[in-house]
PASE-976333 format. One record per residue (C-alpha): x, y, z. Coordinates in steps of 0.1 Angstrom, whole numbers, plus 2048, in hexadecimal, padded with zeros to 3 digits. Example, Ala and Ser with C-alpha at 12.3 -4.5 7.8 and 13.67 -1.06 7.14 Angstrom:
BEGIN
87B7D384E8897F5847
This chain:
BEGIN
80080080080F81E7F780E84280C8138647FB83387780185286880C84584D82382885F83180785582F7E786F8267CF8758397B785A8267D184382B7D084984F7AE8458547AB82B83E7C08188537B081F87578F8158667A07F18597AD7EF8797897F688D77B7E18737927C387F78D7CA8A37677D28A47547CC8847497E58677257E787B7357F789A74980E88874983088E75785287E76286089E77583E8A878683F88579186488B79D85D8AC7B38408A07BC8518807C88718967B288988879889B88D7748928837788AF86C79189F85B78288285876388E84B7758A382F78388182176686D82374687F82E73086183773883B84B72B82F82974684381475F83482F75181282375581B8017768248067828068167737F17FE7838027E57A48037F57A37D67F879D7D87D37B87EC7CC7CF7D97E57C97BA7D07CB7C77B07ED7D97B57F77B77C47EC7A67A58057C17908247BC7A981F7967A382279977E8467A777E84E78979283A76C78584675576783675D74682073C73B7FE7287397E473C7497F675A7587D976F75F7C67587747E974A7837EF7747907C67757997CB75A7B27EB7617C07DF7857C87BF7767D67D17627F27E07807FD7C27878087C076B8237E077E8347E079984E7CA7B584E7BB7B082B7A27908397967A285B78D7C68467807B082776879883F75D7BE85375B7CB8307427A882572D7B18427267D283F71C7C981F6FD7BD82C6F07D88356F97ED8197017D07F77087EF7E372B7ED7F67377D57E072E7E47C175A7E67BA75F7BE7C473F7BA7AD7547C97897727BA79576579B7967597A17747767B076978779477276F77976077278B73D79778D74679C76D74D78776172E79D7777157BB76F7237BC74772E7CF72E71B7BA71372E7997287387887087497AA7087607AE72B76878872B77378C7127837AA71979679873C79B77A7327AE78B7187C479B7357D078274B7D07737307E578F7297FB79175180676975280D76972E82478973F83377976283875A75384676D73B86076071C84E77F70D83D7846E88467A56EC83C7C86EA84C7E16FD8437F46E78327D46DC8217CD6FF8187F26FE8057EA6E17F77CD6ED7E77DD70B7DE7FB6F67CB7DD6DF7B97CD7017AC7F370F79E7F46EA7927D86EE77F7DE70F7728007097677FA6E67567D56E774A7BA6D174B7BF6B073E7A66A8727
């Protein structure tokens, strides 16, 4: 995540960050503009000249885990070997960086404020179609990267949700079965 200036964060950033960090500790539902302020350092004011509603603050944290993963996606390219399905191989790698750290408390606080307000997601909602027709123009093997894509699509939600079976090392192992797949095909 980048900060403006030489090292130091804006004042979005700021807030942005004391609201992911609320979010983790107490749930989008309890959130509140003055606790965000408080923990950001600033004053409502300031906080309210950023983002003038809780629902813009929503917005803007949504917005922010979209853009996390997609500028993971891009620093993933420069460092991922060219071949078979490369696309959907840099979609899923950048998706389980969303099971690490930070990124799965905000994104589960973010999936539950959604319910109250399903217009939240409107920015997962294009990326998701973004990445579909991306995935279909680009796949060498488009039944493999889909595939691959929704098992881990499917591994982040059971994970997200506290529902995953899965050990660790059975979570790898999937993970290995779905670059398997992507990297060699289907067999057919």
């Amino acid at each position: 995540m980048l900060g403006c200036g030489r090292g130091r964060k804006s004042s979005r950033e700021k807030i942005l960050d004391a609201a992911a960090e609320l979010v983790s500790g107490i749930g989008a539902g309890r959130l509140t503009l003055d606790a965000v302020a408080e923990r950001a350092g600033l004053s409502k004011g300031g906080l309210l000249y950023n983002f003038p509603t809780k629902e813009a603050l929503l917005q803007g944290m949504v917005q922010r885990l979209v853009d996390e993963v997609s500028a993971e996606r891009e620093a993933l390219r420069g460092r991922t070997e060219p071949g078979r399905n490369l696309e959907a191989r840099l979609c899923t790698a950048a998706l389980l960086k969303l099971r690490q750290g930070r990124t799965k408390e905000v994104a589960n606080g973010m999936l539950a404020a959604s319910a109250e307000n399903p217009r939240l997601l409107d920015p997962v909602r294009e990326v998701v179609k973004a990445t579909l027709e991306s995935l279909k123009a680009t796949s060498d093997d488009l039944d493999a990267a889909l595939v691959g894509w929704l098992a881990i699509e499917g591994l982040n939600s059971l994970e997200m949700h506290d529902l995953s079976p899965f050990s660790e090392e059975e979570h790898e192992q999937v993970v290995q079965a779905v670059n398997r797949l992507l990297s060699k095909g289907i067999a057919e």
